[in-house]
C-alpha angles and dihedrals in degrees: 000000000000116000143187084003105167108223144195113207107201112204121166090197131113100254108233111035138162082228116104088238088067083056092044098050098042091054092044086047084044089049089052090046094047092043089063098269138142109232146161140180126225128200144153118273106235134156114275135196083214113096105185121085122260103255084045107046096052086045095242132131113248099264090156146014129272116213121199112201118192123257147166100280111201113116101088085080088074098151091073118000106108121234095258081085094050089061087040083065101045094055095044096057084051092056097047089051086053095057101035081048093061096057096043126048131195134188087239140017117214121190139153100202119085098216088054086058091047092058093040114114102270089227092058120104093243123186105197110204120202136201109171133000106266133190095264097054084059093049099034101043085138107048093041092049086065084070108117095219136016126189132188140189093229149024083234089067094039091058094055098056098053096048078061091057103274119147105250084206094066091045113087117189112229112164108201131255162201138263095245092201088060110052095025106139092239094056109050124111111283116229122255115206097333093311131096113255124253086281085081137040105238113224115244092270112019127185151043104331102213096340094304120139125268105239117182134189121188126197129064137320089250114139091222081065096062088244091142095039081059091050082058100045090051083059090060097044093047079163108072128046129249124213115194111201111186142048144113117245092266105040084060099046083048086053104044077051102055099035127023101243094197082122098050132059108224108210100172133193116359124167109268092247090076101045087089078072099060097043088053089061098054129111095195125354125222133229099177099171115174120221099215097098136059091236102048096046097038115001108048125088093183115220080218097057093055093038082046095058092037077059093063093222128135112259140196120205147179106265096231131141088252092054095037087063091079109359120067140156101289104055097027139029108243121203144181107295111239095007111115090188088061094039084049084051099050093050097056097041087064096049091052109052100053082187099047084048098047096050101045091046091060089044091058098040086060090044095059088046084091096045090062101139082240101062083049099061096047097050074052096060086036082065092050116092 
């Protein structure tokens, strides 16, 4: 065991942010800190729409410092800047890391974009973390092979790399995870008449519509997600109600658009920390993941799927090799990918066998004992020399 490592974690994110990687970064940040270490993040300072602070917002207690470096800040005008300034911004950051970084030294440095890796000292202990297979992993196989350390969130990804010319034996699988404490089934926020406490925002009608069962899906409105599979699904269960947490504006106004959502209640965005008091209300929680895309079937290791098991609620899920990786037939039910009749079916299959749905919601609440974000970071500094 590793301890007292002083670490630079490199993000080139907007923090915070309303995106699952902002999750995902300040609970890794918030692992290294609890396990002892010193560590701080740092990011580029750009312009949010976001007013809290970050701690706040995310609803944590400061355990490590947040650096903002300067960079070319251009991208928020997304509607007309071309993506020349997307790329400004990019190199930029790069160049704001590499001279903070000569005046400041750490014991590792921890980043999960790959220009970022490409600017970091050659004689630091570097850890590369990837989410998805970009542009520059196909072109800069070599450079980016030096690193002393990869890891991905699946074997999907894994696999890929390797099939461009990566060392398998550089590249160590680690899927993400939950803060048990948080999402643990005893310790999510009771009900209170039917609505949820003042840990949680209740939606405008809350509740069992005629008896029916109360079925929720978090994340964002993106189609690679199965978002729209789900709004068809809803038509064929008119019984029980649907509660959609997530989405940006305009991802809901795109959805209400594309598909009537008379069926479905649109929550939008909420901060992550109440998101414990959804998933308590649910009768049955959805991971509707579509196969037509590279990063839904292989690449992603969804932050829902994890918080869904920690829930100890029964799930139904797209039965996908991403999903497969850590969801299977005994702590989950898995179902045809982009096909609403077999997600209806699965859903109801669930609500209708108690037993079915019992037993596969405490085998998935082990299972996700071992994806605690704790026990990540320290299979992370098990991978430092």
């Amino acid at each position: 065991m590793i301890y007292g490592v002083k670490i630079f974690y490199i993000a080139n994110s907007r923090i915070p942010t309303e995106k699952a990687h902002g999750i995902q970064i300040m609970k890794m940040c918030e692992a290294f800190a609890r396990a002892g270490h010193e560590i701080s993040l740092l990011v580029p300072k750009r312009k949010s729409h976001i007013s809290d602070e970050a701690f706040a917002y995310y609803g944590m207690q400061k355990s490590f410092d947040i650096v903002y470096l300067w960079t070319v800040d251009l991208i928020h005008w997304s509607g007309w800047v071309p993506k020349v300034f997307a790329y400004l911004q990019n190199w930029s950051f790069s160049w704001s890391v590499q001279k903070y970084l000569d005046k400041n030294q750490a014991d590792l440095l921890f980043t999960r974009d790959e220009l970022t890796a490409l600017s970091l000292p050659k004689n630091s202990e570097i850890i590369l973390e990837i989410h998805n297979i970009s542009r520059i992993l196909r072109v800069k196989t070599a450079r980016l092979n030096k690193l002393t350390k990869i890891i991905t969130i699946t074997r999907g990804l894994k696999n890929e790399l390797v099939r461009l010319g990566y060392s398998a034996n550089r590249i160590q699988v680690l899927p993400d995870g939950v803060d048990l404490e948080k999402f643990h089934p005893s310790l999510a926020p009771p009900l209170k008449g039917g609505e949820p406490n003042s840990n949680s925002v209740p939606p405008p009608r809350w509740g069992r519509l005629g008896g029916g069962a109360t079925v929720v899906y978090t994340g964002n409105l993106f189609a690679w997600k199965g978002v729209y599979v789900l709004a068809e699904a809803a038509k064929l269960l008119p019984e029980h109600e649907f509660i959609f947490v997530g989405g940006s504006p305009n991802e809901i106004e795109k959805f209400k658009t594309e598909t009537p959502a008379k069926d479905i209640q649109l929550i939008g965005h909420v901060p992550h920390h109440q998101i414990p008091g959804y998933l308590a209300q649910a009768d049955v929680l959805v991971l509707p993941n579509s196969e037509k895309s590279a990063i839904s079937k292989y690449y992603t290791s969804p932050l829902k799927m994890f918080e869904y098991m920690a829930a100890g609620k029964p799930i139904v899920a797209s039965d996908l090799p991403s999903i497969r990786e850590v969801l299977r037939e005994s702590n989950c039910i898995l179902v045809k990918p982009d096909d609403p009749v077999a997600l209806a079916e699965g859903i109801k299959k669930v609500l209708q066998d108690k037993e079915l749905a019992e037993k596969i919601s405490k085998q998935a609440l082990a299972d996700v004992q071992q994806y605690d974000w704790s026990i990540r970071a320290k299979k992370i500094l098990e991978l430092a020399r």
